[in-house]
KETOR-775675 format. One line per 5 residues: number of its first residue (from 1); their letters; for each residue x, y, z of C-alpha. Coordinates in nm, 2 decimals, always signed. Example, Ala and Ser with C-alpha at 12.3 -4.5 7.8 and 13.67 -1.06 7.14 Angstrom:
# residues 2
1) AS) +1.23:-0.45:+0.78; +1.37:-0.11:+0.71
This chain:
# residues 125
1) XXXXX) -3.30:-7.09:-2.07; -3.56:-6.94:-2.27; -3.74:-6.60:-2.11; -4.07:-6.37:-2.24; -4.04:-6.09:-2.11
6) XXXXX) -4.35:-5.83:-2.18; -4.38:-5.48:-2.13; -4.56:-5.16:-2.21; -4.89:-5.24:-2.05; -5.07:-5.01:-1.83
11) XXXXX) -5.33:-4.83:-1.78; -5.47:-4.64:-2.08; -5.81:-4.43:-2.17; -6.09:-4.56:-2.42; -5.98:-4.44:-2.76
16) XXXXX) -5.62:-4.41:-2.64; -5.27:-4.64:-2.77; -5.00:-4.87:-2.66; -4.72:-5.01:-2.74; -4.61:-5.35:-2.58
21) XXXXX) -4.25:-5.53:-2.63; -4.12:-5.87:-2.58; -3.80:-5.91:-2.53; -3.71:-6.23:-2.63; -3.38:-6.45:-2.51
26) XXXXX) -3.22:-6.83:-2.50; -3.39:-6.93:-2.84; -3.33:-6.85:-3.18; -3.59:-6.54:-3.24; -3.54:-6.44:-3.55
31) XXXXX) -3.61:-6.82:-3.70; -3.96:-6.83:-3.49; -4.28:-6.71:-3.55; -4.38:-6.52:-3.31; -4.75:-6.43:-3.19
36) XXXXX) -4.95:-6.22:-2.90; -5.23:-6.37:-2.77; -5.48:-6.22:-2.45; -5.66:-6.34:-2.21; -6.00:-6.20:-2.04
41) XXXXX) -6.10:-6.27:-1.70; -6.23:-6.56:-1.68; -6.12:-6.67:-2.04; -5.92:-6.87:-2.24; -5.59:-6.72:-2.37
46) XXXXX) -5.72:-6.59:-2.77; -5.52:-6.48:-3.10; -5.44:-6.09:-3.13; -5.18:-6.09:-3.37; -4.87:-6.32:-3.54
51) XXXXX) -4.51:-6.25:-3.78; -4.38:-6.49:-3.97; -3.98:-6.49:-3.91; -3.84:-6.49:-4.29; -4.11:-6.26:-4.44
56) XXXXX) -4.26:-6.09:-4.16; -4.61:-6.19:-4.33; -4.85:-6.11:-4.02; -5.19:-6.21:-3.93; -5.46:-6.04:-3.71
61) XXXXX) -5.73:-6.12:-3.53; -6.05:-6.00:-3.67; -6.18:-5.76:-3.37; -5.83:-5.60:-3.42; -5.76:-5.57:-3.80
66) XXXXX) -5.70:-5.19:-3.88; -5.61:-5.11:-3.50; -5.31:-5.31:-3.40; -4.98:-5.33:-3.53; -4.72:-5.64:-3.50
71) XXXXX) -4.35:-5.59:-3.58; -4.03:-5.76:-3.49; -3.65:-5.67:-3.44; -3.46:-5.95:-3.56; -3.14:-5.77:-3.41
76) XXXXX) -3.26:-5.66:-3.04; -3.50:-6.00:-3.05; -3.79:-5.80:-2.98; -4.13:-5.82:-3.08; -4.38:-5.54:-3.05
81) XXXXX) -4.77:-5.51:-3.02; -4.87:-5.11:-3.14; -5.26:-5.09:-3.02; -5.46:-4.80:-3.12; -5.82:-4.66:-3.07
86) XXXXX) -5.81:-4.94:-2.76; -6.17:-5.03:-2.63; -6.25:-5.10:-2.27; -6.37:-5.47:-2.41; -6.01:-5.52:-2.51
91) XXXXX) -5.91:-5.49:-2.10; -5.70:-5.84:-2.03; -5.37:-6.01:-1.98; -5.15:-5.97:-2.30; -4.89:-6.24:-2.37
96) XXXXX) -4.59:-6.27:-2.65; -4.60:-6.63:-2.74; -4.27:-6.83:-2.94; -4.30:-7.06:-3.22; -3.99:-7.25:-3.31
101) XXXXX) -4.12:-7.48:-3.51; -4.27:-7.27:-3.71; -4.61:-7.48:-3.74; -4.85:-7.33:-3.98; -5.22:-7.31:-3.79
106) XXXXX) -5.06:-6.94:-3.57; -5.40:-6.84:-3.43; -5.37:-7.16:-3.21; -5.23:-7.19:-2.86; -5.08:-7.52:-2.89
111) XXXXX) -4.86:-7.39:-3.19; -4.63:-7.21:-2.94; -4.33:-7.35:-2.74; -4.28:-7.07:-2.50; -4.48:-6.74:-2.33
116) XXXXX) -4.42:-6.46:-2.13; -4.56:-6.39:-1.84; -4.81:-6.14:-1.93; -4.84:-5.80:-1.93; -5.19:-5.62:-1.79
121) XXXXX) -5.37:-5.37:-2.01; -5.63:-5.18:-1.86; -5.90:-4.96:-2.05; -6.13:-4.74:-1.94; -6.41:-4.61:-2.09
């Protein structure tokens, strides 16, 4: 059985860092592509933040780019999400999101098998 399970979120000042995990089990993690994606009230799930599982080539969402930080541990199956100088805009539901097929097009939803539940992140300004 495959489980997602995020942590790390909170609560967490304009200008201020976190640092979310996703602890991964009951698929092969270190042959998937893995990816974090949030969701804003009211919104559709978007693209933060993907790694490749045989390179670790990653790719970032725009808004983020310079801020955010995606790394992997192929041994613990964990994937991590490092935020810096967060904004209240970037308050929402973050996910960790599986890709064992390793399709190509990672900013999409539909190219993930299995998510998390979520963890909340909270900024104030």
């Amino acid at each position: 059985q495959v489980h997602l399970v995020e942590s790390g979120g909170g609560s967490v000042q304009a200008g201020g860092s976190l640092r979310l995990s996703c602890a991964a089990s009951g698929f092969t993690f270190s042959r998937s592509t893995m990816a974090w994606f949030r969701q804003f009230q009211g919104q559709e799930r978007s693209f933060v933040a993907s790694i490749t599982w045989n390179n670790g080539r990653t790719s970032y969402a725009n808004s983020v780019k310079g801020r955010v930080n995606i790394t992997r541990d192929n041994v613990e199956n964990i994937l991590y999400l490092q935020m810096n100088d967060l904004k209240p805009e970037e308050t929402a539901v973050y996910y960790c999101a599986a890709d064992v097929m390793v399709r190509s097009r990672v900013v999409l939803r539909s190219s993930y098998d299995y998510w998390g539940q979520g963890t909340q992140v909270i900024v104030s300004s």
